[in-house]
C-alpha positions in Angstrom: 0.0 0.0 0.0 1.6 3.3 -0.9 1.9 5.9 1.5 1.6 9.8 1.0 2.2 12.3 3.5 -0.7 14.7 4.5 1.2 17.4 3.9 4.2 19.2 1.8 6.9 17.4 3.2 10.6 18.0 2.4 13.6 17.0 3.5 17.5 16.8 2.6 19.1 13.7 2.9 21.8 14.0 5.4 24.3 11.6 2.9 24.6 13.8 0.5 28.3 13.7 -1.1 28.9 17.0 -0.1 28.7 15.9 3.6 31.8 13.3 3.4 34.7 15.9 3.6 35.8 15.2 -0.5 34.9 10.9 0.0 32.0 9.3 -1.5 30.2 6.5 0.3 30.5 2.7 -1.4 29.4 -0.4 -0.1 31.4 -3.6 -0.4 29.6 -7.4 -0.2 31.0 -10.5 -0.6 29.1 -13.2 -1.8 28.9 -16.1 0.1 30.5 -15.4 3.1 27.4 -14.5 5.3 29.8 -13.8 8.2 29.8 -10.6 6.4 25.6 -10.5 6.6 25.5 -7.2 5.0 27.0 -5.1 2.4 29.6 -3.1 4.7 29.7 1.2 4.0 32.6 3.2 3.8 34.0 6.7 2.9 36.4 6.6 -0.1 38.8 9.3 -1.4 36.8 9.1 -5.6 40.2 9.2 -7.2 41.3 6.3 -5.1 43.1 3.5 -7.3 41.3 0.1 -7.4 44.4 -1.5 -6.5 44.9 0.7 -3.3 41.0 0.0 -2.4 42.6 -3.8 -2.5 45.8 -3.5 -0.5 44.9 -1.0 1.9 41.4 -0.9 2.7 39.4 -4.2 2.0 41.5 -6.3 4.5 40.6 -4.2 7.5 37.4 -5.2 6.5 37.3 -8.6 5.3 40.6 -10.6 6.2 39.2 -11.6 9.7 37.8 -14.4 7.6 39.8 -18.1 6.8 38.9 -17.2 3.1 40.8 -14.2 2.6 43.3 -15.6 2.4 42.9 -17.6 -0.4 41.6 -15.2 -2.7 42.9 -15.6 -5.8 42.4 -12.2 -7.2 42.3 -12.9 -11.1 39.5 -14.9 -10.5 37.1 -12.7 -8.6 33.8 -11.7 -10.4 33.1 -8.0 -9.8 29.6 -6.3 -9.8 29.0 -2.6 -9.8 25.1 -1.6 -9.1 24.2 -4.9 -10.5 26.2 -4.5 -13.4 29.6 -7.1 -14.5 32.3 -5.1 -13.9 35.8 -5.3 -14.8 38.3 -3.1 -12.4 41.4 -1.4 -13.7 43.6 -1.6 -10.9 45.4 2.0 -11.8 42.2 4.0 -12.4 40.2 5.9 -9.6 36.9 4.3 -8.4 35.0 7.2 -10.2 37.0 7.0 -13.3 35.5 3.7 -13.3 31.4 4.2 -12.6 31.7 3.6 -9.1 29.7 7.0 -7.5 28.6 7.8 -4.5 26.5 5.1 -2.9 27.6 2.2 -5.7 27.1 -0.8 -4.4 30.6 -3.2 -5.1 29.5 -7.3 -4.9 32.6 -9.8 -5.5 32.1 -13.3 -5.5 35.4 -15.5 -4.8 35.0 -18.8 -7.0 35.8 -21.8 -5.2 35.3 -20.5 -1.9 32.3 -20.2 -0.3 32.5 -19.9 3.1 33.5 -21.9 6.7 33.1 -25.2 5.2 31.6 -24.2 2.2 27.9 -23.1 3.6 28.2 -19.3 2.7 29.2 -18.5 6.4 
């Protein structure tokens, strides 16, 4: 059932660009590793190289899990908003379609979790 307000209501969203000091937001999720259970949010310089966003900043986030290890990078399957995606590990996330709220999925083939149930 669709709701409408009773009256003119407006508001500005309070993650607007503008309001990240120069970063953009982007969410990361790896699929099938449900120890992550959501897509995880955090502020990135746009220019940043893909490669740095690999060496430098995913592994605070993700490394805590037995898979990470194991990663073998040439393999992952990248998806930008839904879309195939192909990074260039020398260009800036916004040189490459990632904006401000993108949502990044990568998907790790042969692994698939603690003991392979997507934990």
């Amino acid at each position: 059932m669709p709701v409408q307000a009773t009256y003119d209501y407006r508001a500005t969203p309070a993650d607007l660009q503008e309001n990240f000091h120069g970063n953009q937001l982007a969410y990361f999720g790896w699929d099938q590793h449900l120890m992550f259970c959501s897509p995880v949010c955090l502020p990135l310089p746009p220019h940043m190289p893909f490669a740095d966003l690999l060496r430098e900043v995913l592994p605070g986030v993700y490394s805590s899990h037995p898979d990470w290890a194991h990663i073998d990078w040439a393999a992952v399957e990248w998806n930008v908003d839904g879309e195939p995606f192909t990074p260039d590990p020398e260009a800036g996330l916004i040189d490459q379609g990632i904006g401000h709220k993108s949502l990044i999925r990568f998907r790790t083939p042969g692994l698939d979790g603690i003991g392979g149930v997507a934990s």
